[in-house]
N, C-alpha and C positions, 0 to 999 in steps of 0.2 A: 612624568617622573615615576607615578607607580607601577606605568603599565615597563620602564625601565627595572623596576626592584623584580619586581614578579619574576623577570624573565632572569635577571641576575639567580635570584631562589632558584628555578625553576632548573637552570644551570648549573647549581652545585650540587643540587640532589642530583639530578644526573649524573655527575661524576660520583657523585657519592655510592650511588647506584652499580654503577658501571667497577669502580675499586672495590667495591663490598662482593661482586660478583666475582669479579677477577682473582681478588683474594681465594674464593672460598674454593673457584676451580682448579687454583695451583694448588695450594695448602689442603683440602679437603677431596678435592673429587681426584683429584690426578696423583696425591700423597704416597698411593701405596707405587704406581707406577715407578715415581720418580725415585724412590726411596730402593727401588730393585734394579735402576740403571747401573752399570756397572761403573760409569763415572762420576756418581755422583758415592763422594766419598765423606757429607757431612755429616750422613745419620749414622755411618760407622766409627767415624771419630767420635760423637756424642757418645757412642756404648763405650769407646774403649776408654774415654774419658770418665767415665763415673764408675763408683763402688760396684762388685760383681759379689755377690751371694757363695759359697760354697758349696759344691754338694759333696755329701756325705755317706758315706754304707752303712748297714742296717745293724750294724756292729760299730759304730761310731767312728772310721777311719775317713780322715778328711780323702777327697778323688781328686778335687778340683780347688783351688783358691786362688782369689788374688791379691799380690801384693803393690803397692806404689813404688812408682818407678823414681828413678836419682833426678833429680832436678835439670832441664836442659833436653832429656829424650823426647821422642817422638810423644809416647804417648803416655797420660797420666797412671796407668797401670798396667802390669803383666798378668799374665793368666798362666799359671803351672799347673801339673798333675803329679802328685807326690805318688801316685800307684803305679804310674811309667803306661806299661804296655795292658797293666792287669785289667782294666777296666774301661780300656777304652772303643769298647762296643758297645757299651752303655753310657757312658760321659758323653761322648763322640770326643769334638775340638771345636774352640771358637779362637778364630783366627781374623785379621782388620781384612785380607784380601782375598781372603777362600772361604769367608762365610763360615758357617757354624752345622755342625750334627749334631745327630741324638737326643741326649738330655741339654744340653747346652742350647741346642735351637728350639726345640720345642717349650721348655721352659725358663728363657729368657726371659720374657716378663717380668717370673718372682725373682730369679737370681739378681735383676737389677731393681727390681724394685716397683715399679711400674703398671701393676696392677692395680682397678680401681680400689680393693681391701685394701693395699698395701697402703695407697694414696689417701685413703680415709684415715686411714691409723695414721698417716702420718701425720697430718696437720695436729692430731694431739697429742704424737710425740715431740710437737717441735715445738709445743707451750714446754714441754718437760727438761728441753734441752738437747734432745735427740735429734740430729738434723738428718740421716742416715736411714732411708728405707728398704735398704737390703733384704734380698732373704732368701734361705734355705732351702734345699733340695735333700731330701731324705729317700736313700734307695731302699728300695726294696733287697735287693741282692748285698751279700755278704759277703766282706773283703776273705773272711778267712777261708771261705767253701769256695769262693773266685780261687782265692791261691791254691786250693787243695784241688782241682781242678786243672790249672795247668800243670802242675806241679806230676799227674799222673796221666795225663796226655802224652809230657815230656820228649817234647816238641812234633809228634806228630802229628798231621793234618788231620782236623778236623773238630769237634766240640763238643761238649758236655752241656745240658742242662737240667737243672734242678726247679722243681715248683711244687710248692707245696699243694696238696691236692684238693682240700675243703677251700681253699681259699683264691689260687690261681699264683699266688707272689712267688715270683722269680727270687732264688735263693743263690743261686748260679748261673751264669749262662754266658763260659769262655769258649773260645773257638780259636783257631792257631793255620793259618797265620792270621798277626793281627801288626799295630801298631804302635809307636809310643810317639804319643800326641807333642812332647816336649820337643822332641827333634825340627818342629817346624813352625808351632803357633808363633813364637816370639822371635825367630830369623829374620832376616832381611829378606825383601821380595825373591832376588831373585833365588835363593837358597832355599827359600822354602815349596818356593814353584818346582825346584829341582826334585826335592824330597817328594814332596805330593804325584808329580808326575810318573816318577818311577817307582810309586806305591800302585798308585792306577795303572800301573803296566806290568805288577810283578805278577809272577803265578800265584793262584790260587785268591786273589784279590784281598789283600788283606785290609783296605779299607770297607769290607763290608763286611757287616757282623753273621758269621755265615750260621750262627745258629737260628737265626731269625729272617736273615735276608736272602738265603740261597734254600736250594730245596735239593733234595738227592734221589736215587730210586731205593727206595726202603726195604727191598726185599722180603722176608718172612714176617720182619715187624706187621706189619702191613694183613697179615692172616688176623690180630684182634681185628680191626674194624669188616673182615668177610666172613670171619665167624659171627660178630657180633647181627650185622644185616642179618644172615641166617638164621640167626635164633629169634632175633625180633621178628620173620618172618612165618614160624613156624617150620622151615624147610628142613630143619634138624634141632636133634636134642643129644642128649649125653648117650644116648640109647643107637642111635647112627653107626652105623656099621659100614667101614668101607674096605675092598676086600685086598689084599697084599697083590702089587703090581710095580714093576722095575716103569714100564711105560703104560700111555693112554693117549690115543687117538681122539682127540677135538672132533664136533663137526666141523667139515666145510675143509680139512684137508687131509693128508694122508702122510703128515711132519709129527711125528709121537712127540707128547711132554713126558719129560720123566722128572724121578726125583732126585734131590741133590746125590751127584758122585752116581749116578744112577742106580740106586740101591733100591732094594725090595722094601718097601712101606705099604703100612695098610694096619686094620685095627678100631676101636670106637675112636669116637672124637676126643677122648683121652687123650687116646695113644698117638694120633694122628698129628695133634697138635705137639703135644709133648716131642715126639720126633721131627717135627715141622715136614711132615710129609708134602710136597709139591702137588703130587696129583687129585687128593681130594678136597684141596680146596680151587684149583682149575675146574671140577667138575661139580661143585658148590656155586663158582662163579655162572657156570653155563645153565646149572639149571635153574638158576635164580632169575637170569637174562638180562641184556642190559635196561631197560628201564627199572627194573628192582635195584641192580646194581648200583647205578647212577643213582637212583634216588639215594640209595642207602649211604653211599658217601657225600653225596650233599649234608646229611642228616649230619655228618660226623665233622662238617664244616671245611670240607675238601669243595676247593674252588672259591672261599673267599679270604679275602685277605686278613690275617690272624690281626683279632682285637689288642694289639698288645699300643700301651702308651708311650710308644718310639714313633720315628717314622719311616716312611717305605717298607710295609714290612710285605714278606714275599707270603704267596698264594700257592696252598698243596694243589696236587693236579691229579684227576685220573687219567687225563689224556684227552686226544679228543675222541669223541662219544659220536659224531656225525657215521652214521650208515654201520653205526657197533652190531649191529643183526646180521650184517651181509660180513663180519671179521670175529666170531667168535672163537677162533682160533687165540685172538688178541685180546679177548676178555677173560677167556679162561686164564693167559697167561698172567691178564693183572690183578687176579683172584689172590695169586700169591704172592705180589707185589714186585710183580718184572715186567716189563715192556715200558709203555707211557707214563706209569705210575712215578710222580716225586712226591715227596715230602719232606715238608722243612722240620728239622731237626725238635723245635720249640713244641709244635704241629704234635710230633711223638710223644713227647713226656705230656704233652694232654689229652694223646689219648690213653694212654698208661694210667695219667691221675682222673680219666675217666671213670674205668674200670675200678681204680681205688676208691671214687667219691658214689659210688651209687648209680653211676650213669652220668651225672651231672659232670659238664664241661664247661670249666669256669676260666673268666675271663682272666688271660696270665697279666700281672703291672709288673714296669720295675721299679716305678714310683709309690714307694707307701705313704709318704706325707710332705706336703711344705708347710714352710714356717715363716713369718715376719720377723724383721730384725731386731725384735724383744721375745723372739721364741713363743709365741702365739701362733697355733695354727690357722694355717689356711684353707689348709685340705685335705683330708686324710679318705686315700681309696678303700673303698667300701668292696668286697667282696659281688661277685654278680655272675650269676649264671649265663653262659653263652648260648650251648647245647645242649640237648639230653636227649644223644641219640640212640641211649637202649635206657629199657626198663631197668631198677633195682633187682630184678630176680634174673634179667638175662648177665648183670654189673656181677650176681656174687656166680655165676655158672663160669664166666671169664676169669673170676679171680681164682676159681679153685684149678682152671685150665691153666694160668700161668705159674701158680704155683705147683703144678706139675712138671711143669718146663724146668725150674725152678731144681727140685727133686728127684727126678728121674729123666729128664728129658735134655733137650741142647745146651743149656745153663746150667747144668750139677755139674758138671767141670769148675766153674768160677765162681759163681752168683754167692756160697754160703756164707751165712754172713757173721761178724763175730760174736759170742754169749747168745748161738743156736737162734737169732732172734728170725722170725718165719721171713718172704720174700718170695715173691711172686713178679716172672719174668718175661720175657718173648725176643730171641734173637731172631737173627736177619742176617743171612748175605749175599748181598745185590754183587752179581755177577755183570758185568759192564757189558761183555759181548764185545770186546774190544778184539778182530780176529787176529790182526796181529799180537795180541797180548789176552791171552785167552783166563790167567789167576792175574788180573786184575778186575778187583770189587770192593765196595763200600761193605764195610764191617757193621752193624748195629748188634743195640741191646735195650728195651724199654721196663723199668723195673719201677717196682715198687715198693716200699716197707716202713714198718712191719704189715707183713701182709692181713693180720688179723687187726691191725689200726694203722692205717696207713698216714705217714705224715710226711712221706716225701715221694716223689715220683722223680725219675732221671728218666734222660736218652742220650747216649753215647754214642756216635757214629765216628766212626777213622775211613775217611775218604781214602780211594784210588790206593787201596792196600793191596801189595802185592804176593802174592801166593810163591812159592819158592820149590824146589825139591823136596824138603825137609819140614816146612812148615805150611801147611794150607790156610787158608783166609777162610776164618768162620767168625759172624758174630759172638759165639761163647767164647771161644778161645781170645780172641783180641779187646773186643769189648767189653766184654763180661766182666775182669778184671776191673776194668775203670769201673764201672757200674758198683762194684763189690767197695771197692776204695771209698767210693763218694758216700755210698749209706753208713760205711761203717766209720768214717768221720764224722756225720752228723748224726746216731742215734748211738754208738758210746764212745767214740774218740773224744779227740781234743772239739769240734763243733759240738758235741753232744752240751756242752757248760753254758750256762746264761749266757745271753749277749750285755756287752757292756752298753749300757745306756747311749742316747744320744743326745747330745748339747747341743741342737738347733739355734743357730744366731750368731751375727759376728760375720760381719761383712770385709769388702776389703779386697 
């Protein structure tokens, strides 16, 4: 009879054994798997069934809420965007069959609640009566400098960004075309499949935030960072002399660079820069060579992918670098930001608010804080340095170069700004080399102010602009404008006035 019990025992541990295991490998080891199969639709209903968080702009304007749905629908609540199209390269869209972007994906957790803080807090919010652990998303970027932003874009291709330069926070960062998340989160499958599809197929992609996620060729912008290697390398100073020339012969062929419009330039590195001369910084680029070169834009964080707290975010490029010694034809050329050279637009105004912070190149957020659903912080970004790929003495040699540009150079057509306040700039225009279409180029402008205390950094680029009879495609004339707009909104316009507070909490 016992050696009967024993084996009974002996038998239910083993199942017991065997369900405890089995448990753990569905629910635990295989969770995240099953939770990403595309038919398994009950961890999605769970989100769409429970309270979602708001987030909000750095100026208090709700982006994102949700409300409860009429009794009888699919799902216990809606998810709206009262900004429409303004902010939805930072919000992204959370949606039950096409997943979630941006801020919405990344920071899920606090918006529903779900964090272990949040889950701490809660159990003694719910002695209180508070059954609800929601919580808050607080952007960095501001509804009003987002609308001031489209609003002088007005409707052409391409993006504006803003970040303050001691700190790295994104104050702006619209880009056109873009989306309005409404037209498709709360649809019916197949309506919304429609919508999304033909967002993914339109020109110009407007589901991706192209100030962060696409990269463009920079053109003369792109002369700070080959100035900057330069000077950090001792290969020139303010003292540099290079002599007046329409062209210049590369080694290694017999095809001249010349300078834009092909015009006679030449002069110290004032003047050189100030006119954004082509050929002496081609011939800055060759005699530095490419391993200085390369190195030197590695320094400036070309070639990883920008620390910003979104996701997918895109990678500058100098190109490829394999056998650059036996192609110096092609380093010269990207000395002054043409051939292989992109850069993503975000990439620019840090290196602009490079130049403004002392050399230091700080990590850009769009996130400034989360909150619990009693308005208690969760988390608030800390400032942090990325880069520091010149010295403070080579920082103030570029500020007085751009503030030359600025004054007498490619930017005193646009850039001044209003109540004489100083501004320090560098245009760019990337010529495509499209030979059927030969003025077609990407427009830029990288600026900073007030130049003698800088508290804001922009870059403005207008994509695939077209040059005309009558009007030519330069970064001052087309960009420059936006650039002038943006600072003089936020340092005496209507942006220049306190921000109104923000009331973190309140779910739903």
């Amino acid at each position: 009879m016992n050696r009967r019990i024993r084996q009974l025992a002996a038998g239910i541990i083993a199942c017991y054994v065997v369900l405890f295991v089995a448990l753990n490998y569905w629910q635990v080891g295989r969770k995240p798997e099953l939770d990403a199969r595309f038919d398994n639709t009950r961890q999605v209903f769970r989100e769409f069934n429970r309270p979602r968080g708001p987030i909000v702009t750095a100026d208090g304007v709700v982006a994102a809420v949700s409300f409860p749905t009429a009794p009888g629908e699919t799902y216990d609540y809606r998810r709206e965007y009262p900004t429409g199209d303004l902010l939805a390269d930072v919000t992204g869209y959370f949606t039950f069959a096409f997943g979630s972007t941006q801020v919405e994906r990344l920071y899920g957790d606090v918006l529903t609640g779900t964090t272990t803080a949040q889950q701490v807090r809660g159990l003694g919010d719910l002695l209180g009566g508070n059954v609800e652990t929601t919580g808050t998303v607080e952007l960095a970027v501001r509804k009003d400098a987002q609308q001031m932003a489209k609003f002088l874009l007005a409707g052409r291709t391409g993006s504006v960004t803003v970040i303050e330069p001691k700190t790295g926070a994104i104050r702006a960062m619209y880009s056109n075309p873009t989306y309005d998340p409404n037209t498709f989160v709360n649809a019916d499958f197949d309506v919304a499949e429609g919508i999304i599809t033909d967002l993914q197929n339109a020109e110009g992609s407007p589901l991706l935030a192209q100030a962060y996620q696409e990269r463009y060729m920079p053109g003369s912008t792109f002369k700070v960072i080959t100035t900057g290697i330069a000077l950090e390398s001792g290969l020139v100073n303010l003292d540099t002399a290079f002599p007046d020339e329409r062209e210049w012969v590369p080694p290694q062929t017999t095809d001249p660079i010349q300078n834009y419009n092909g015009s006679l330039c030449g002069g110290d590195l004032a003047t050189v820069f100030a006119r954004s001369c082509n050929i002496p910084f081609a011939k800055i680029a060759t005699l530095l060579g490419p391993e200085a070169m390369v190195r030197g834009t590695e320094a400036w964080g070309i070639g990883e992918e920008l620390p910003i707290d979104l996701p997918r975010p895109a990678a500058s490029t100098f190109g490829n670098t394999d056998n650059l010694d036996q192609e110096l034809p092609l380093l010269a050329i990207r000395g002054f930001g043409q051939s292989e050279v992109q850069m993503v637009p975000l990439h620019m105004a840090m290196v602009a608010g490079t130049v403004a912070n002392g050399g230091r190149m700080m990590k850009p957020y769009a996130v400034q804080a989360t909150y619990d659903q009693a308005g208690r912080v969760l988390d608030r970004t800390s400032p942090e340095v990325w880069k520091t790929p010149i010295s403070p003495a080579t920082a103030e040699i570029e500020r007085q170069l751009m503030i030359g540009v600025a004054e007498r150079g490619t930017a005193s057509c646009c850039i001044a700004l209003e109540g004489g306040i100083p501004v320090a700039a560098k245009t760019g225009t990337a010529q495509l080399g499209v030979a059927s279409n030969p003025g077609l180029s990407h427009a830029w402008i990288i600026a900073f102010a007030p130049a003698d205390n800088p508290q804001y950094a922009v870059s403005v680029v207008l994509t695939n602009a077209q040059s005309t009879a009558d009007v030519a495609v330069t970064g001052g004339r087309l960009a420059g404008p936006i650039a002038k707009g943006m600072l003089d909104f936020l340092l005496t316009g209507a942006g220049s006035q306190p921000l109104t507070p923000t009331a973190p909490g309140g779910g739903g």
